[in-house]
N, C-alpha and C positions, 0 to 999 in steps of 0.2 A: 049471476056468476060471469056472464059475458062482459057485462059493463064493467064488473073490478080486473076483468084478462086485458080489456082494452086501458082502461086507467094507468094498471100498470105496465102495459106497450109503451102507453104516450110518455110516461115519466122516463122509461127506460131508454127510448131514443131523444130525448129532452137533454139528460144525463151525457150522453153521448157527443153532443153539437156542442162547436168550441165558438164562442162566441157569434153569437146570430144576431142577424138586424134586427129582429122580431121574437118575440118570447109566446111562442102560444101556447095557449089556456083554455078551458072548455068555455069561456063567457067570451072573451075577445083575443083576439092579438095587441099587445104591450110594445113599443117602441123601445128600445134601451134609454131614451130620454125619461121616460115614464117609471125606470127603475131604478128604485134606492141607489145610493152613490157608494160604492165599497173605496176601501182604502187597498191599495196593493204596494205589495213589499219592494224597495228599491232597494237591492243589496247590491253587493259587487258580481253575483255570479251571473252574467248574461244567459240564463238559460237557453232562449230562444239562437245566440249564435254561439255559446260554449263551445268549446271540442273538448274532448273526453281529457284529456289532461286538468282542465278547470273544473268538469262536473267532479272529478277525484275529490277538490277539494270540499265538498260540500258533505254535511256530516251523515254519514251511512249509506254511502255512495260507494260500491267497489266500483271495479273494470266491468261485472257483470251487468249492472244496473245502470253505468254510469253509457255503456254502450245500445243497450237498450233503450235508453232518456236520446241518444244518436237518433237511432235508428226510428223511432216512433214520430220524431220532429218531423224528419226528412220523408217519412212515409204521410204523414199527417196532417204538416203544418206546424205553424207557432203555437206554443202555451199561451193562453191569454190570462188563466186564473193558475193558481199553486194549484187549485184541488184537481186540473186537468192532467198532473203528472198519477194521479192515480188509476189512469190505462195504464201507465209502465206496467207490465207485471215485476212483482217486486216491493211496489210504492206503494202505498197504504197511509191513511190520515195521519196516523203518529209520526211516519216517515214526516209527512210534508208540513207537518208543524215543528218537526223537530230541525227543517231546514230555511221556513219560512222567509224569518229574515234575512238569509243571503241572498235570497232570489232574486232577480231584476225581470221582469218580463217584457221588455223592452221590445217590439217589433220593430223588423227595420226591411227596407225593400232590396235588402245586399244578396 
């Protein structure tokens, strides 16, 4: 019982880390070079430097959630994956697939 409390510790703060140099694992640590190559969405909407006016535009986005996607960056950091907007409270999978392709995840050092 102790070992599935800790398994699912690790997962849960794994879940949590927005893009890390190293991805570990109960056998080794993983380089990011070492993992599958995802495709991410290059849409018009700059998440990572939107202002709430732009996040409006994105579908199922009010002023509520759209200030909360604000507030979560600037407390947090950048989005690196779509599935990282589901801290927002609010966002949820269907949310972020239903937004996917407008998203740009674009980092920038502004």
């Amino acid at each position: 019982m102790l070992a599935v409390s800790a398994a699912l510790l690790l997962l849960a703060s794994a879940a949590s880390c927005r893009a890390p140099e190293t991805v570990r694992c109960a056998a080794r640590p993983l380089s990011m070079a070492q993992l599958p190559a995802i495709s991410l969405p290059d849409g018009p909407v700059r998440i990572n430097q939107a202002g709430l006016a732009e996040l409006l535009t994105l579908p199922g986005v009010g002023e509520t959630i759209g200030q909360r996607i604000v507030e979560e960056r600037e407390t947090s950091g950048p989005f690196y994956y779509p599935e990282d907007l589901t801290v927002v409270k609010g966002i949820g999978p269907k949310l972020v697939e239903g937004m996917r392709e407008q998203l740009n995840l674009e980092v920038t050092d502004e």
